[in-house]
N, C-alpha and C positions, 0 to 999 in steps of 0.2 A: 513796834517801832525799832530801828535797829541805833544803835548806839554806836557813838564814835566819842574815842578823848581827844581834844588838843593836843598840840604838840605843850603848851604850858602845863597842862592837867597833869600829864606824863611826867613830866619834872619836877613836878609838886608832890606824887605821889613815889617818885623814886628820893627826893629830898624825905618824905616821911619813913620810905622803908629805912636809909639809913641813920634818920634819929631814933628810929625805933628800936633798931638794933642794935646799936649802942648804948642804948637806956637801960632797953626791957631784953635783950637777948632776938635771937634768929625763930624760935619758934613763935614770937609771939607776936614781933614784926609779921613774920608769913599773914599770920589768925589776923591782924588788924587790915592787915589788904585786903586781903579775901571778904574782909566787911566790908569793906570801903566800894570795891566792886559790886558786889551783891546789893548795895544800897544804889549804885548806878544802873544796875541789871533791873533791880523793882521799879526804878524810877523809869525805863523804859519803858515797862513790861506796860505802866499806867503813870502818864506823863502828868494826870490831875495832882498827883500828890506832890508835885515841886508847889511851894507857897511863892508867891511871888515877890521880885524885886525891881528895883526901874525896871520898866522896859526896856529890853524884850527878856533880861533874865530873869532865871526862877531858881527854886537853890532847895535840898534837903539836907538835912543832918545825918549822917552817919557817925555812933560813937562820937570824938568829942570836933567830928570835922563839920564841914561845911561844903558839899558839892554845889557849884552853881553851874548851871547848865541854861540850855537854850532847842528851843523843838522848832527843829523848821517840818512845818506840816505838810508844807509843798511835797520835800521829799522825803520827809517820812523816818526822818533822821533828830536823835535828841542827843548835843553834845555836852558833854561837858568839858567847861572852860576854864574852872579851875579847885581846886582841894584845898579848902586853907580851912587852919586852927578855928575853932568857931571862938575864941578869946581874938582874932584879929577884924579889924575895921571891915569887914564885909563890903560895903559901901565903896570903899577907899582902892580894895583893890579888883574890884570889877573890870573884864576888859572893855576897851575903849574903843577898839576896829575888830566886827565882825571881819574882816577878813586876815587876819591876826589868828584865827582858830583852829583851821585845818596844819 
């Protein structure tokens, strides 16, 4: 299944590199992306393992995040919609308009 981010996801995951890097330093920022992708990459790879959330999202953990994504089966595509702290309201900030995602 081929994967696409949001333009949100993007901005969630460029907001984490630079808390990261300011926390924890530049190498380690790198190392936590590269997870965070790779947890997106599997989640392609085999779309069963997103647990589910309302309808139609579905969401996995990565380290201490939270991918929530969406598989359109039609076209064979699973994106993800957005990267948030798994300590924030998951629920609360789900998006609202699939057409919001691309």
């Amino acid at each position: 299944m081929k994967l696409e981010w949001s333009e949100t996801a993007r901005m969630d995951l460029e907001e984490i590199r630079r808390y990261s890097t300011i926390r924890w330093g530049r190498d380690i920022a790198k190392q936590y992306l590269k997870d965070l992708r790779a947890a997106a990459k599997a989640l392609a790879e085999d779309p069963r393992r997103a647990r589910p959330l309302r309808a139609p999202w579905g969401y996995t953990t990565a380290r201490s995040h939270v991918l929530i994504c969406f598989e359109d089966q039609r076209d064979n595509v699973l994106t993800i919609a957005r990267v948030l702290h798994g300590a924030r309201d998951i629920e609360r900030h789900l998006p609202r308009d699939m057409r919001n995602l691309k």
